[in-house]
Every structure is written in C-alpha cells, then in structure tokens.
C-alpha positions as CSV (number, residue, x, y, z in Angstrom):
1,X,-25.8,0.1,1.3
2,X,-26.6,0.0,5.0
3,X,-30.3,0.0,6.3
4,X,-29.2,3.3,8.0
5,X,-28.0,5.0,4.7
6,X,-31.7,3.6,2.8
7,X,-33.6,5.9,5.4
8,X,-31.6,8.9,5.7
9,X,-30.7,8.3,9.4
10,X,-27.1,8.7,10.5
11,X,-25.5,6.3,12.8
12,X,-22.9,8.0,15.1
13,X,-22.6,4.9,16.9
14,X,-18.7,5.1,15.6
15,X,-18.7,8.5,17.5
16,X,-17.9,9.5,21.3
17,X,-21.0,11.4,22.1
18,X,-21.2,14.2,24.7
19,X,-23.6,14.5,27.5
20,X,-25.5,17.3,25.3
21,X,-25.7,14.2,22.6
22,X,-24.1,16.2,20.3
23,X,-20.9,14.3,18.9
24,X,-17.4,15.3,20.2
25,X,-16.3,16.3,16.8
26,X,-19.5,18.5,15.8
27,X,-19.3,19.6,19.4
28,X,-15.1,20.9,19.0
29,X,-16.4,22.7,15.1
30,X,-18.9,24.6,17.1
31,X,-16.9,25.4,19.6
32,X,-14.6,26.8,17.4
33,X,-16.9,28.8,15.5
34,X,-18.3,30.9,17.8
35,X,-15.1,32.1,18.9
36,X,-14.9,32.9,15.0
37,X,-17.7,34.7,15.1
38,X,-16.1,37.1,17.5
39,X,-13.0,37.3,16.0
40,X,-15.1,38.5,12.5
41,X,-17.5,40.9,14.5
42,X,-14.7,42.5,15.7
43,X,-12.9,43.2,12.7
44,X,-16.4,44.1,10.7
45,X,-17.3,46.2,13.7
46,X,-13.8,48.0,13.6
47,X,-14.3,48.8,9.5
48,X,-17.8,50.0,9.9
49,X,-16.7,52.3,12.6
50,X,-14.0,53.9,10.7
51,X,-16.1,54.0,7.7
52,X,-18.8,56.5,9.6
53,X,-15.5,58.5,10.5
54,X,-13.3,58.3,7.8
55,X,-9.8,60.6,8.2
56,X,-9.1,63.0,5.6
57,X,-7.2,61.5,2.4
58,X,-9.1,58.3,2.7
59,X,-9.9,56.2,-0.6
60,X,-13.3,56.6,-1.8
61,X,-14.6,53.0,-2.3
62,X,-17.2,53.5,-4.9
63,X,-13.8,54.8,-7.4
64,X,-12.1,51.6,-6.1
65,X,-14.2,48.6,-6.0
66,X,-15.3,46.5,-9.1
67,X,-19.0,45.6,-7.6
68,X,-19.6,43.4,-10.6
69,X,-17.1,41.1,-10.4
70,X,-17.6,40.9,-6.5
71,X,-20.9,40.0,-7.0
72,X,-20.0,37.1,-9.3
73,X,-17.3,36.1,-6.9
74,X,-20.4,36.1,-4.5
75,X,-22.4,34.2,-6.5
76,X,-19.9,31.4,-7.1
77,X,-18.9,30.9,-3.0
78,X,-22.9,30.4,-2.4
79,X,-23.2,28.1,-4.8
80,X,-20.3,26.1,-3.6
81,X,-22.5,25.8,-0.1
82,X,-24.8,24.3,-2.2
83,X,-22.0,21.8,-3.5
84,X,-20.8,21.0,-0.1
85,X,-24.6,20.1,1.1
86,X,-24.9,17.4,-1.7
87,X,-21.6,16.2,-0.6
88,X,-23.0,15.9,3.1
89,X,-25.9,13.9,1.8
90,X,-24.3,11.6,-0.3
91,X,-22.1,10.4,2.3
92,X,-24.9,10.2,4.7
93,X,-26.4,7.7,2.1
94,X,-22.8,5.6,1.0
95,X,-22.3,7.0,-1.8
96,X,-18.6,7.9,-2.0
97,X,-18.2,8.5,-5.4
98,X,-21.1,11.0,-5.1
99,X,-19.5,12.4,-2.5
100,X,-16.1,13.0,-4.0
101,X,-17.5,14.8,-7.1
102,X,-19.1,17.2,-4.8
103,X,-15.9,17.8,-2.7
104,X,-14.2,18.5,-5.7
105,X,-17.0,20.7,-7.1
106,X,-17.1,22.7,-4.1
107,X,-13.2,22.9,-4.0
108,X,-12.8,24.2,-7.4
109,X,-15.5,27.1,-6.8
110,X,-14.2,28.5,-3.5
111,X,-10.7,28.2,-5.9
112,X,-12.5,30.6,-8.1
113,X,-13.5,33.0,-5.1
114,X,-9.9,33.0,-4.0
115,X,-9.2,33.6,-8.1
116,X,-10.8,36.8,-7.6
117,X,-9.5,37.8,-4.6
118,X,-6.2,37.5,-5.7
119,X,-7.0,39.8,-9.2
120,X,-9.0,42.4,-7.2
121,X,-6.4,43.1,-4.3
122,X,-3.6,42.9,-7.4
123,X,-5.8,45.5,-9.5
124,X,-6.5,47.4,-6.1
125,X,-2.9,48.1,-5.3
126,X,-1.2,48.1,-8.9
127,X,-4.3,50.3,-10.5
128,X,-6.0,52.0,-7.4
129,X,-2.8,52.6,-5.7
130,X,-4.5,51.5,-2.2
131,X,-2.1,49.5,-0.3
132,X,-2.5,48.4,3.7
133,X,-0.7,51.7,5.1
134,X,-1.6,54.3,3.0
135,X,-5.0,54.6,3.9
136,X,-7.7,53.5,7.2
137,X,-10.1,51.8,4.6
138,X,-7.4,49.9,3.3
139,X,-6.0,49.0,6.2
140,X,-9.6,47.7,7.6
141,X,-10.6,46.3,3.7
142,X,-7.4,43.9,3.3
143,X,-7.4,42.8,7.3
144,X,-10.8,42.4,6.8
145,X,-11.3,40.6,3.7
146,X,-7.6,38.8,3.7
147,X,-8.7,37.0,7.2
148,X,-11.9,35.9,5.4
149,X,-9.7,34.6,2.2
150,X,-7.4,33.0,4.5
151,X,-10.3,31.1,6.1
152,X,-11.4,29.8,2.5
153,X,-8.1,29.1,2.1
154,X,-7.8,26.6,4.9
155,X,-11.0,25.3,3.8
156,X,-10.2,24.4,0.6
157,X,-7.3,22.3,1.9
158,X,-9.5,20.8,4.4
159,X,-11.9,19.7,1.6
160,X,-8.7,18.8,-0.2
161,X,-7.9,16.4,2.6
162,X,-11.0,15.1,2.9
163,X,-11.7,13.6,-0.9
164,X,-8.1,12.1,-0.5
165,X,-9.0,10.6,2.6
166,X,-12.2,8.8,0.3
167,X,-9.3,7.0,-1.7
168,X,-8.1,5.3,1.7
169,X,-8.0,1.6,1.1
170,X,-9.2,-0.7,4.5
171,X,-6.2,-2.4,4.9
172,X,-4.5,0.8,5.9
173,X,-2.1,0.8,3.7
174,X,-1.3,3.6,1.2
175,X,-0.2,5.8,2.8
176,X,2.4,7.2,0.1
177,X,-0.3,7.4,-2.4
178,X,-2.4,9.0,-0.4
179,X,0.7,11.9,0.7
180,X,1.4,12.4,-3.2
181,X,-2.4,12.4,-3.9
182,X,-3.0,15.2,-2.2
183,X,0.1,17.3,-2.8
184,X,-1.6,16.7,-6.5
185,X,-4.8,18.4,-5.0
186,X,-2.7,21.3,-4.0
187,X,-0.7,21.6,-6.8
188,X,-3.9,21.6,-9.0
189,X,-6.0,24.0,-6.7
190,X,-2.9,26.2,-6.0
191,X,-2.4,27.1,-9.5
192,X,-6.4,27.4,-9.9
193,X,-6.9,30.5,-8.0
194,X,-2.7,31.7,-7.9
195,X,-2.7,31.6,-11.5
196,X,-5.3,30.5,-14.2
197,X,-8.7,32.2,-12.6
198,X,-6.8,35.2,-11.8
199,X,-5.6,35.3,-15.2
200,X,-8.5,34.5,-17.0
201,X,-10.3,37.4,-15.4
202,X,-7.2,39.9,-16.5
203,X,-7.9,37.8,-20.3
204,X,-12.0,39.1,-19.7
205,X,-10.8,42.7,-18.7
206,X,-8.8,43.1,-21.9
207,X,-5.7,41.7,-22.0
208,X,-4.0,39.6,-24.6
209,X,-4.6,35.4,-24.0
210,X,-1.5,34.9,-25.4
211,X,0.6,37.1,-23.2
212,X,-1.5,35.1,-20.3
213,X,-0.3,32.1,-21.7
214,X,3.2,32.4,-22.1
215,X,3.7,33.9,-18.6
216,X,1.9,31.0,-17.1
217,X,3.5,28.0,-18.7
218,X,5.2,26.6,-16.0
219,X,2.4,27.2,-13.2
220,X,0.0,25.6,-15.8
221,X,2.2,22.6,-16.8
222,X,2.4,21.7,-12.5
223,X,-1.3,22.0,-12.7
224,X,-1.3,19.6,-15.7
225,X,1.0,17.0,-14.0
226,X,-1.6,17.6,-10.9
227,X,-4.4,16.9,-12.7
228,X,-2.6,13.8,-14.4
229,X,-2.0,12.3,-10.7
230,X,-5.0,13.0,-9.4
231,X,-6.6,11.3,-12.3
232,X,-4.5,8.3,-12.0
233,X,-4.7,7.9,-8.4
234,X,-8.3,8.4,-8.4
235,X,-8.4,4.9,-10.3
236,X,-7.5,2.8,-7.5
237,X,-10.0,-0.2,-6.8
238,X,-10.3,-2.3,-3.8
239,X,-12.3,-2.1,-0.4
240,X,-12.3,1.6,1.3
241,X,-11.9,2.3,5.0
242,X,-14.2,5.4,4.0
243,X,-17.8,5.1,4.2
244,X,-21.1,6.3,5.8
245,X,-19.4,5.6,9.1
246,X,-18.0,9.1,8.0
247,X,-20.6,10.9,7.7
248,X,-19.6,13.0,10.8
249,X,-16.7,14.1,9.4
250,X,-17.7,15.4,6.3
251,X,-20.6,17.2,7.7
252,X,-18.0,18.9,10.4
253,X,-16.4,20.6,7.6
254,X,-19.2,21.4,5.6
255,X,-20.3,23.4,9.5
256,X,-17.3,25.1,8.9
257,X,-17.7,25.8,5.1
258,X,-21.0,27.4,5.5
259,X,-19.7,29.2,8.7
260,X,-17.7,30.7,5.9
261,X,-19.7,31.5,3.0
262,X,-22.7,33.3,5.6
263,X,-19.6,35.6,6.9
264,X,-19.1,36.5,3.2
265,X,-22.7,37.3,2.8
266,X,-22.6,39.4,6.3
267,X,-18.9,41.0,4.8
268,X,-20.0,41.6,1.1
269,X,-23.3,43.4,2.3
270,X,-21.0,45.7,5.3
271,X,-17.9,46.5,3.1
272,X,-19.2,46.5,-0.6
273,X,-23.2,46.9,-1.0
274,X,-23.2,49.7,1.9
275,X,-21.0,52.0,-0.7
276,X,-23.7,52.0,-3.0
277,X,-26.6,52.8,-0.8
C-alpha cells in the first residue's frame, strides 16, 4: 500500500485536472447533476402543483399508497449511501477487495428499492386500479417516481460495471471474462429486483411461497447460474490494473449515487409523507 493510501490523501496525479482544480471527471458528474436537479424540480414541482388543485375523480392517495413498505424501501436506499461511502474509502486506501464487497452491498440494496418499486406500481394498477391515464396523480406519481427508478436503475449498472472493472488483470487482457462477468452481474441483479424481492414481498403480504416458487423457476435458476459465474470469476488471481489510482472513479459514481438517494428523500417527503400531514 502506497504512502498516499496510509494517510488518507488521494493522488489525482493520474487525472487531467481543470483550472478550478477540480478533476475533469468529478468536474463532467457535477455538471451533469445539476442539470438533474432541474430536470427532478420540475417534475416534483409539476406534482405538487396538481396535488393543491386536483381535478374531480382524482385517486385519493392515502386509499392507495402502502406508507409502510415505502418507508422500508426508504430505509434500505439510505443505507446503501452508506455502503457506497465505505466503498469510496476503501479504494481511496487500496483495498480492492474492501471495495468490491461494498459495491456489491450497495448493488444488492438499491436491487431491493427497485424490488419494491416494481410490487408497489404492480399492486397500484392490478389492486388500486390507478394506471398513467386514468387519473392526474397518476400520471404525475408514475412520471415522477418511474424517472427516479430509472435513475437507480442506471446506477446499479454503473456500480455493476464498476466491481467488474476491479477483476481487470494489468496486462489488459480479459476482456471476454470480463464481458461475461458482468452479463452475470446483470443476470443476478435483474432477477433480484424483476423477480425474487418483488415476490418475496407478495410471499410477506400473504401469498403462498410455493406458488412464488414455481412461477419463478426459470428467472431464479438464471440468477443461480449468475451467481455461479460471478463466483467463479471472482476467483481470478494475478496483478490488477485496478487500484487506488482509481479512486476518482469510484468516488464519481458514488456523486451520482447519493445525488440519487437525497432526491428520494426530497420525493418520499413531497409525494408520500405530505398525504399524511
């Protein structure tokens, strides 16, 4: 381990620094998300609007949303910040493995935020009957809170890209193992929140485990021959090209996760806790 890594001090001598002496990369991330932050406060701006002037034959949300299991949902994608930060600083110190453990950690809890979202906009349209034309609110609701889940989406394949990248041996070779690798990480994380969290929450709710089971065998044996690859191909030894040279990178994503997780906090508290009050 590096002199650098011992202190805590980041070397972004491998990075192209701007004028501002902010790195190019961190530079582009921020740059990015405050145009996402206009993009958001318009669409939460456009819902709260509509909510102080809602048209006749609107859906009452109180009847509709399921606060309890939002709130968990919550819980877990604030936790997963905390995930991503330990995965920041264990890079910053060379510790891959660290890191990796964290990246997959903070993978498989936004997995289970996506898991609920999935069940509640099923249970919403199915059991509610509120679907994206037949009323304002749930035309604002699902734009509102899809774009968000889409964003955690992307993230989650971001992360996904990153931990693969950890495996990268420095003789740049690979490059197979490395593609197959992280269709593994998709397989495994698509099925995650498509499939088993969504179910599992259906299981909790009342519904049989064996029905669950043998409507899911073919998603969960994917996920199984995922997780099989990923374990295999997590194995390899040899010198990495990845190290605390970067540092930068991970930390760009983790900008980007928490970007994330605070619009949650900002969307939860406008769209769910408001109802209550």
């Amino acid at each position: 381990m590096s002199s650098h890594a011992a202190t805590g001090h980041i070397d972004h001598h491998h990075d192209h620094t701007t004028s501002t002496g902010i790195p190019n990369k961190k530079l582009l991330w921020w740059a990015f998300l405050a145009s996402d932050c206009m993009f958001f406060g318009a669409l939460i701006s456009t819902h709260l609007v509509y909510r102080l002037n809602p048209p006749p034959g609107n859906a009452i949300p109180t009847q509709i949303f399921n606060i309890e299991l939002t709130s968990f949902s919550t819980f877990i994608l604030l936790m997963s910040s905390l995930l991503m930060a330990l995965a920041v600083n264990a890079i910053q110190k060379g510790n891959v493995k660290s890191t990796r453990t964290m990246l997959l950690g903070t993978m498989f809890f936004g997995c289970i935020f996506l898991g609920g979202q999935v069940f509640e906009f099923g249970h919403f349209v199915h059991e509610k009957h509120m679907t994206l034309s037949n009323s304002i609110f749930g035309s604002t609701f699902y734009t509102l809170t899809g774009t968000h889940g889409t964003h955690v989406a992307i993230g989650v394949l971001l992360l996904g890209m990153m931990y693969v990248r950890t495996f990268k041996p420095a003789n740049g070779g690979g490059l197979l193992a490395n593609f197959v690798h992280l269709i593994a990480v998709c397989a495994v994380m698509g099925v995650a929140f498509i499939v088993v969290v969504p179910g599992l929450i259906e299981v909790v709710y009342g519904h049989s485990l064996g029905d669950f089971l043998s409507h899911s065998i073919k998603p969960l044996a994917i996920g199984a021959i995922g997780a099989v690859t990923m374990i295999v191909l997590g194995r390899a030894h040899g010198e990495l090209e990845f190290g605390e040279k970067n540092a930068i990178d991970v930390e760009s994503i983790g900008l980007y996760w928490h970007f994330v997780d605070i619009v949650w906090i900002i969307i939860f508290t406008a769209v769910y806790l408001l109802e209550y009050l």
